[in-house]
Each structure stands twice: as C-alpha cells, then as structure tokens.
C-alpha positions in Angstrom: -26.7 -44.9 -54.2 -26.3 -45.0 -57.9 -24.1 -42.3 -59.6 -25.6 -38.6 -61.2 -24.4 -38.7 -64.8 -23.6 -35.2 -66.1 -25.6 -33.2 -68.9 -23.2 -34.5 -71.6 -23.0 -37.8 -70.2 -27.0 -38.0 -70.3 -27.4 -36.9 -74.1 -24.4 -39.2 -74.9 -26.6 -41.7 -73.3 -29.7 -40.8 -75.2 -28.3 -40.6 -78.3 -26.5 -44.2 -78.2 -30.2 -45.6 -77.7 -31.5 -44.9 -80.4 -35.5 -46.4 -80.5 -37.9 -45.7 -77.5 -38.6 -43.3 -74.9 -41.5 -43.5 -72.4 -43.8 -40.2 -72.9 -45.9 -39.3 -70.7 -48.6 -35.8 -70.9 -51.2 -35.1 -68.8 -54.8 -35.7 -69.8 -57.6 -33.4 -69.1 -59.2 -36.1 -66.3 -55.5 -35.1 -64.7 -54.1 -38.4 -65.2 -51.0 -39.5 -66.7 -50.9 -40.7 -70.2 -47.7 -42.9 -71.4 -46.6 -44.3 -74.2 -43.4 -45.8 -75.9 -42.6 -43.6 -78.6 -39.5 -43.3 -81.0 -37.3 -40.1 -80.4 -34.2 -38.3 -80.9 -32.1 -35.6 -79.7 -30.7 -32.0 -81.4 -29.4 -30.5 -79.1 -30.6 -29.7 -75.7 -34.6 -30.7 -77.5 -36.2 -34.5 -77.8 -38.7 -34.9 -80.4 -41.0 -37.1 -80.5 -43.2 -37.7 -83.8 -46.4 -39.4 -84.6 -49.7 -38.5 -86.1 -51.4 -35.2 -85.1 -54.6 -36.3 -83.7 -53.5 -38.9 -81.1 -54.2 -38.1 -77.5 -50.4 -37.0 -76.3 -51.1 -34.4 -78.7 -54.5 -33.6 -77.5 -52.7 -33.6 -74.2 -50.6 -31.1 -74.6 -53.2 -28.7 -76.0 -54.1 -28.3 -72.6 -51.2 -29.0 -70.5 -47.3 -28.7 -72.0 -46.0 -30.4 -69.3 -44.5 -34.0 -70.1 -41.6 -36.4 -68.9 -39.9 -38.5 -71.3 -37.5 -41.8 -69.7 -34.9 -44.4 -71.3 -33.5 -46.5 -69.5 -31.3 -49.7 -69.7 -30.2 -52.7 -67.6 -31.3 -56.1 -66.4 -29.9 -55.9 -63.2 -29.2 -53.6 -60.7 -25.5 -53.5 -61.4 -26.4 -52.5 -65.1 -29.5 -50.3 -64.5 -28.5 -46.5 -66.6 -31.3 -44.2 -67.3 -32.2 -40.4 -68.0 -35.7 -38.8 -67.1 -36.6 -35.5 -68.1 -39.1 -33.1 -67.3 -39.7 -30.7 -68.9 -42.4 -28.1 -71.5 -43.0 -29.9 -74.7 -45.1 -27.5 -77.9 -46.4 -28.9 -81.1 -45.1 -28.5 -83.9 -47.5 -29.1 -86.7 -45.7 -26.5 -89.7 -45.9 -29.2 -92.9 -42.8 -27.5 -94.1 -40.9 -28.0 -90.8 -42.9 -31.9 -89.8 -40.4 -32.6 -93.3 -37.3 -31.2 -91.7 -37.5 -32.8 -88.5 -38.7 -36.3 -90.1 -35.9 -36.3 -91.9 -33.4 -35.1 -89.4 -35.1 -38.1 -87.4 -34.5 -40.6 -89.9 -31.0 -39.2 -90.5 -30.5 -40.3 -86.6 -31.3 -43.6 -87.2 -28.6 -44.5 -90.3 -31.3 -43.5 -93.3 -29.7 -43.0 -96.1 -30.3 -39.5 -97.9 -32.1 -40.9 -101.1 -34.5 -42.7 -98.6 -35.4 -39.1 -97.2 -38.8 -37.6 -97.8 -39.3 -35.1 -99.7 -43.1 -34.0 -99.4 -44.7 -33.8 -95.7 -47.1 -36.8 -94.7 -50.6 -35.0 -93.9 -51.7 -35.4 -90.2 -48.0 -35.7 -88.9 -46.7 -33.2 -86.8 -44.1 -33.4 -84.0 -43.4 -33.1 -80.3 -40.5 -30.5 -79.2 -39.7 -31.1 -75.4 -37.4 -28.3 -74.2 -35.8 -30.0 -70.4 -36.2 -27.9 -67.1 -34.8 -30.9 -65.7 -32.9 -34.2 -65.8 -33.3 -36.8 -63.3 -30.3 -39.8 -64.4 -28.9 -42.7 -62.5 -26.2 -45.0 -63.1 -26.2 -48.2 -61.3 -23.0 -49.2 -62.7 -20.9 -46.6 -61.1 -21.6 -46.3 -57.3 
C-alpha cells in the first residue's frame, strides 16, 4: 500500500510542480469533461485560468463539482500524486482575473515588470475550494 501524505505534504507537493493539473467538471449530458490545465496554489484554493467561454466553464454553470490530479512517477516505486475533490466557482471580476493572473505568473518565476497591468477580455478564473484530498506516495510504503 502506498503511503497518505499529509495536508502540508500535499500542497508542498503541488506547489513544487509547477505546470499541469488534470481538471475535470461535469457536463450537462452527465459526463466527465478533463483537461490539462495550468494551475497554482494560495492557500488551501487551486486556480485554474483560461478563457471564459470554454466548456469547463460552461460546466460549472451547472454543476460546481470538479476534481483536479498531479501526479509524478514512471514507475511504481516513484508514483507521488494529490487528487482533490472538491466545489470550484468562477470568477470572472476583470479587476480580480488581473490579480490572480498575476499572482499566477508570480508562481511560475515572472518577473514583476512582465506583470500585466490591464485584464485580457474573456479571461476569467476557476477557484476550487477542497472537501477532500485523495494522495498516494509510492515511494514511501
């Protein structure tokens, strides 16, 4: 059996991988809809970004429930990975979109006079609040 990583050991695993997380919302047929998306952590949220009219944000119009996985390993002595479940809401303010792009490229090493300073039209962002984390560690038995 692989071992539980704690809370803190999950976001310190999420937030050395920074990049991808698998998304997945529900669609209104009731099927799953997943994609790779780029993400980062404040706190105990994810956000996810991308443009406001794509279907995981049509998704979640009608259904807030999402899970969101990163995981790492070739083998299954190396395998490492955090799912959470959890309630995701949209959050389309143009004046807070700016803040959390910026907070998103900050994550990934951007320097501050890269930053934006004007919101891009159309983009809004995905806030996922956990209810629960499912981790494994295949590393540690």
């Amino acid at each position: 059996m692989p071992a539980k990583l704690s809370k803190e050991e999950a976001h310190a695993f999420l937030d050395s991988r920074p990049g991808w997380l698998i998304l997945s919302t529900i669609g209104p047929d009731g099927f799953p809809h997943t994609v790779p998306i780029g993400y980062f952590r404040d706190a105990d949220y994810l956000y996810t970004g991308g443009r406001s009219n794509t279907r995981r944000f049509q998704n979640l119009k009608h259904n807030t429930k999402v899970s969101a996985l990163v995981e790492t390993g070739n083998s299954m002595d190396t395998i490492k990975g955090v799912m959470i479940q959890g309630e995701a809401e949209i959050v389309d303010d143009p004046k807070e979109a700016l803040e959390l792009m910026r907070a998103s490229m900050m994550a990934r090493g951007a320097p501050e006079d890269h930053l934006p300073t004007e919101p891009r039209p159309g983009v809004a962002y995905i806030r996922i609040k956990p209810t629960r984390y499912i981790t494994w560690d295949y590393s540690r038995e």
